[in-house]
C-alpha positions in Angstrom: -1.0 7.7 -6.3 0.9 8.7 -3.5 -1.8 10.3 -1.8 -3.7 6.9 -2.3 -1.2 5.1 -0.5 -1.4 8.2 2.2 -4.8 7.4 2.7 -4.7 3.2 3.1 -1.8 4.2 6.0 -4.3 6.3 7.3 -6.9 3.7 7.0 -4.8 0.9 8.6 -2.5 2.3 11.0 -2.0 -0.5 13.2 -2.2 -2.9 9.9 1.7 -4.7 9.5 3.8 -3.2 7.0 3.8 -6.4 4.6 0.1 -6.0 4.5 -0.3 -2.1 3.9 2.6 -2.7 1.2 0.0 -5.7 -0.5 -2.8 -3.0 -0.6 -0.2 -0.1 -2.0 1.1 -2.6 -4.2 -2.7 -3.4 -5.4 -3.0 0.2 -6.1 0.3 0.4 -8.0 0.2 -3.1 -9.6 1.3 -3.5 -13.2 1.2 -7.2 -14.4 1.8 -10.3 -12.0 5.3 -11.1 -11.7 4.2 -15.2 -12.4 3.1 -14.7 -15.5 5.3 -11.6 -16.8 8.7 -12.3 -14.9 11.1 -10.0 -17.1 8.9 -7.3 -17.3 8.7 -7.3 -20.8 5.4 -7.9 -22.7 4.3 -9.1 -25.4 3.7 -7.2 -28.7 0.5 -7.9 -28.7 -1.1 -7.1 -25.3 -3.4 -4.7 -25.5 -3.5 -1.2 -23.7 -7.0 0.5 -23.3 -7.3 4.2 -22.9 -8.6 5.7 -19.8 -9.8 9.1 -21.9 -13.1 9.9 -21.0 -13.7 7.3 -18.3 -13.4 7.8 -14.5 -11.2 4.6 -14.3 -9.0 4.3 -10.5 -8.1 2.0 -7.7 -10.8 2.3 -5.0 -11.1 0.9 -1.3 -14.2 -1.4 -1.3 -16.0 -2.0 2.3 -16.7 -6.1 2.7 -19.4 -7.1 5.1 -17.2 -8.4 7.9 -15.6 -4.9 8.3 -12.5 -5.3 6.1 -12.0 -3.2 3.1 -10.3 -4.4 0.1 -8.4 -2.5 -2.5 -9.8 -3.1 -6.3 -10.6 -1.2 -9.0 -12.9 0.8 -10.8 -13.6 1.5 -14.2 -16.9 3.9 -15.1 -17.8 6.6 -18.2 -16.4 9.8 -16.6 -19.8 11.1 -16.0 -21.7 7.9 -15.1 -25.2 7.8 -13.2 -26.8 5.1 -12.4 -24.6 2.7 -15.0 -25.3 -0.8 -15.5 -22.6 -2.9 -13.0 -20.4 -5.4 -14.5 -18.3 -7.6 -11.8 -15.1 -8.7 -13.2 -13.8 -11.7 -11.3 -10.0 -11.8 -11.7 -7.5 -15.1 -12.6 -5.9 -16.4 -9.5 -3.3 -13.6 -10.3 -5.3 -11.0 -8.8 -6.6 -7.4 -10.2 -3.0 -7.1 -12.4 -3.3 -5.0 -15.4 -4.8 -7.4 -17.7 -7.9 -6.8 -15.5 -7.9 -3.6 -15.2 -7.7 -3.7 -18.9 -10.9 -5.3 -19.1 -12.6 -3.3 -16.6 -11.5 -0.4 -19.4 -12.8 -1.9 -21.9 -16.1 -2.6 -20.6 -16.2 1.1 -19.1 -16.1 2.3 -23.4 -18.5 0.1 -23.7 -20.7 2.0 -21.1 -20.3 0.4 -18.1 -18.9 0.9 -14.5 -17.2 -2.1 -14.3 -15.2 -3.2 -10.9 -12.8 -5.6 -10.2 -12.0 -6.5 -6.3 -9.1 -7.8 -4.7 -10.5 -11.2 -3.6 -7.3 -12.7 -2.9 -6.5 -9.8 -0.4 -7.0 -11.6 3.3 -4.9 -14.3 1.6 -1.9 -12.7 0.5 -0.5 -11.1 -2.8 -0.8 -13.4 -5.6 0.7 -10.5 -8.1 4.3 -11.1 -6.1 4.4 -15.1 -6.4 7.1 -16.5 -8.5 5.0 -18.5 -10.4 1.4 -20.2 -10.9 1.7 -23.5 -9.5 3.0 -21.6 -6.0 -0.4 -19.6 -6.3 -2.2 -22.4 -6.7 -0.9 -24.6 -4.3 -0.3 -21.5 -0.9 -3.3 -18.8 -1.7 -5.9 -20.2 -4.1 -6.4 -23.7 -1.3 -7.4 -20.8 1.6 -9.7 -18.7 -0.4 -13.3 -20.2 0.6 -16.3 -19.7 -2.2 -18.5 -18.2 0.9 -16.0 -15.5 1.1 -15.7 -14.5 -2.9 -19.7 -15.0 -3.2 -20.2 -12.2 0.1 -17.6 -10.0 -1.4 -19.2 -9.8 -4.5 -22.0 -8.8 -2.8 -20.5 -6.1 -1.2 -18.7 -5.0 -4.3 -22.4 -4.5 -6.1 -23.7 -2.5 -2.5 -20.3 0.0 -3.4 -21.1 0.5 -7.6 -24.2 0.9 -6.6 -23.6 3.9 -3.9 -20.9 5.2 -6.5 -23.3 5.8 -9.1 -23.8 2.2 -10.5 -27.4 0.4 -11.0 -27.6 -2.8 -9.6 -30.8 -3.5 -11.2 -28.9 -4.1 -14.3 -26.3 -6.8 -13.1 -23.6 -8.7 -14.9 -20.7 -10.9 -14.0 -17.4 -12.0 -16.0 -14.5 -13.8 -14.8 -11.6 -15.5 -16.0 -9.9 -19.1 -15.5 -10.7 -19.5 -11.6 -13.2 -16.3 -12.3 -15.1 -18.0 -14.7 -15.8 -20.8 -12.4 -16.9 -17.8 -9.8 -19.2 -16.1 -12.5 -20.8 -19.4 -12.6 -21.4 -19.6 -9.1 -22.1 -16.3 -8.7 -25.5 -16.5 -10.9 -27.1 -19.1 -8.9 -26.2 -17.1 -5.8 -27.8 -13.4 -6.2 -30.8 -13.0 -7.6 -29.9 -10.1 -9.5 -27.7 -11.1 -11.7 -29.2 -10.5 -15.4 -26.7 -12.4 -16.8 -23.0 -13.3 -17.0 -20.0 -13.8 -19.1 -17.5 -17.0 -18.4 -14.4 -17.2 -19.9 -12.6 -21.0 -19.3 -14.0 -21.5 -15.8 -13.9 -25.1 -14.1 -17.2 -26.8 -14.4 -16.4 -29.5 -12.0 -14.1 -30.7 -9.7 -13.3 -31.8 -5.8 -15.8 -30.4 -3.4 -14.5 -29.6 0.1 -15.0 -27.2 3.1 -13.8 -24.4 0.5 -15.4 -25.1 -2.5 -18.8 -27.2 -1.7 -20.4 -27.1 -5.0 -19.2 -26.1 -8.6 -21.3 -25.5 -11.5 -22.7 -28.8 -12.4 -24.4 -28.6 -9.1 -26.1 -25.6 -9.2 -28.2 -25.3 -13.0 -31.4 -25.4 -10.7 -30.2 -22.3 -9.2 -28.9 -19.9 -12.2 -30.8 -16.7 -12.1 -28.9 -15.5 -14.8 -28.3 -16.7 -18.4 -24.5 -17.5 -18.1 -22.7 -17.4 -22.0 -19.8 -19.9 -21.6 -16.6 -19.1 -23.3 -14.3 -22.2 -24.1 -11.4 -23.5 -25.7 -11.5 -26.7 -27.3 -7.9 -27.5 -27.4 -8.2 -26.4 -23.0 -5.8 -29.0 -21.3 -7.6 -28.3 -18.3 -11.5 -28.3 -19.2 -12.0 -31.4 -21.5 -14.6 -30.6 -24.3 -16.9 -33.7 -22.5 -17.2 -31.4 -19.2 -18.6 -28.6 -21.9 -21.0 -31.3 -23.1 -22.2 -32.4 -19.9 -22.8 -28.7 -18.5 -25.2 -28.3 -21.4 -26.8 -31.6 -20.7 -27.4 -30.4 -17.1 -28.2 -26.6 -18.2 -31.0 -28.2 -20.2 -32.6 -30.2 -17.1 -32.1 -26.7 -15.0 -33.9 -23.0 -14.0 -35.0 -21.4 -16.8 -32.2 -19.0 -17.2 -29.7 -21.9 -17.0 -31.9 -23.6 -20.0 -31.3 -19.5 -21.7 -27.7 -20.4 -21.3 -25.2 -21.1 -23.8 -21.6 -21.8 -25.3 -19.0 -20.9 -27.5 -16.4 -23.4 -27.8 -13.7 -22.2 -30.1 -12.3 -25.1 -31.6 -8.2 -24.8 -31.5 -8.1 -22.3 -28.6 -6.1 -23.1 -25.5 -7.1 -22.2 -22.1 -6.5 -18.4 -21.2 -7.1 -17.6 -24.9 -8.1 -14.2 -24.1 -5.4 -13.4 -22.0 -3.5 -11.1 -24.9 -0.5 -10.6 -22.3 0.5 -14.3 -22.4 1.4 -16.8 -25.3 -2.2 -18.4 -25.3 -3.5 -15.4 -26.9 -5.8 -16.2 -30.1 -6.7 -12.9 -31.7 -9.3 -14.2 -33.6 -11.1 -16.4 -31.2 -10.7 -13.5 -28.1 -11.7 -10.8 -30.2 -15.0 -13.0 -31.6 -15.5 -13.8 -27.8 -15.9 -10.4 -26.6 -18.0 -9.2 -29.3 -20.2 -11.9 -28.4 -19.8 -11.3 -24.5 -21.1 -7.9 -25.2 -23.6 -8.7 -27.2 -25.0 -11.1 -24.7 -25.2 -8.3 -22.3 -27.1 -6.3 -24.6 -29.5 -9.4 -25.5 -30.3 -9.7 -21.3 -30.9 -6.0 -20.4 -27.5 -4.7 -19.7 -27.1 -1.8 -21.3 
């Protein structure tokens, strides 16, 4: 790891201090410090093995000449792998991503997470969610994410991944991305979102959000809700559909799963929201679905 951080000082020589320590930090990152303040996890958050998988924090180049830390996840000896984007929470590329990128990479994909917060700030070092929410996630424009996805599918695919079998997940504000994200690169064989925002205030940052853009989805998009979510009332699920229906063809090939008493962030297994049952029935059906649409 040292030589990693060796590297970005290389990389950035003239960068401030603050902002080489963000991109070591990246590298180094356990969980965020909002959402895990003591340190000390729960029982039940799960660990993922790295055996057998090629699974580090990589440098990503964007297409306005930044590079961004994020990482990747792959089978040791992958070739030309089907891609798997995995949008992050607004707490960044902490561990419980990198988690998921693992678990995808057993499954047989390279899977990559990138830092999309990064120009922003750290949101891994906030004190809590509501000052994420309220400083960093106001400043980070949609334009931005959707181009450095795009960059992040032009790196898998010159590090061994095929981008002609394309998926996207997210989580929380990365669902709402993975939504977005389908109607925006032709690509995309399908996607996975887990309690993402279907609707909401459009401004200079955020123009459009899912119920504007069904006419657009190139890939079938499996929704993944709760329906005891405070924050994404069961009539939002209802209406997507309605608008899914009226929409591309692969938005009409979408679908959802709402799990009945499952709070928002029901997958995240590092926080109290966990539901075993429902997260565990979620991502066997999030892997299915990328089976069922050609990526495997």
């Amino acid at each position: 790891m040292n030589d990693r951080i060796e590297a970005l000082n290389a990389l950035f020589p003239e960068t401030p201090v603050g902002r080489r320590g963000f991109m070591a930090g990246s590298l180094c990152a356990g969980f965020a410090a909002s959402v895990v303040p003591t340190g000390a996890l729960l029982a039940q958050t799960i660990t993922t093995s790295a055996q057998g998988l090629r699974a580090e924090a990589v440098i990503i180049p964007m297409a306005d000449g930044r590079e961004v830390p994020g990482y990747l996840a792959a089978p040791r000896t992958f070739h030309r792998t089907p891609i798997v984007l995995v949008v992050q929470e607004i707490f960044g590329v902490h561990e419980h991503i990198r988690d998921v990128c693992r678990r995808l990479a057993q499954a047989g994909y390279c899977a990559i997470a990138p830092e999309l917060f990064f120009r922003q700030g750290d949101p891994s070092r906030m004190a809590s969610a509501a000052e994420i929410v309220q400083t960093l996630v106001p400043r980070v424009t949609d334009a931005q994410v959707l181009s450095d996805l795009d960059a992040t599918v032009a790196f898998g695919r010159a590090n061994g991944g095929d981008d002609t079998r394309l998926a996207i997940t997210g989580f929380c504000w990365g669902g709402r991305i993975a939504w977005l994200y389908a109607a925006h690169q032709p690509d995309v064989k399908a996607a996975v979102a887990w309690y993402g925002r279907l609707t909401g205030v459009s401004n200079a940052a955020n123009p459009v959000h899912p119920y504007d853009i069904t006419s657009r989805i190139h890939g079938p998009v499996l929704g993944l809700y709760g329906g005891a979510d405070q924050g994404i009332p069961v009539d939002t699920v209802e209406e997507m559909k309605r608008r899914l229906a009226q929409g591309s063809a692969a938005a009409r090939a979408s679908e959802f799963m709402v799990y009945p008493d499952a709070p928002h962030a029901f997958h995240a297994d590092y926080r109290p929201s966990y539901r075993k049952d429902a997260a565990q029935d979620a991502w066997t059906r999030a892997l299915a679905w990328l089976r069922r649409h050609g990526v495997a």
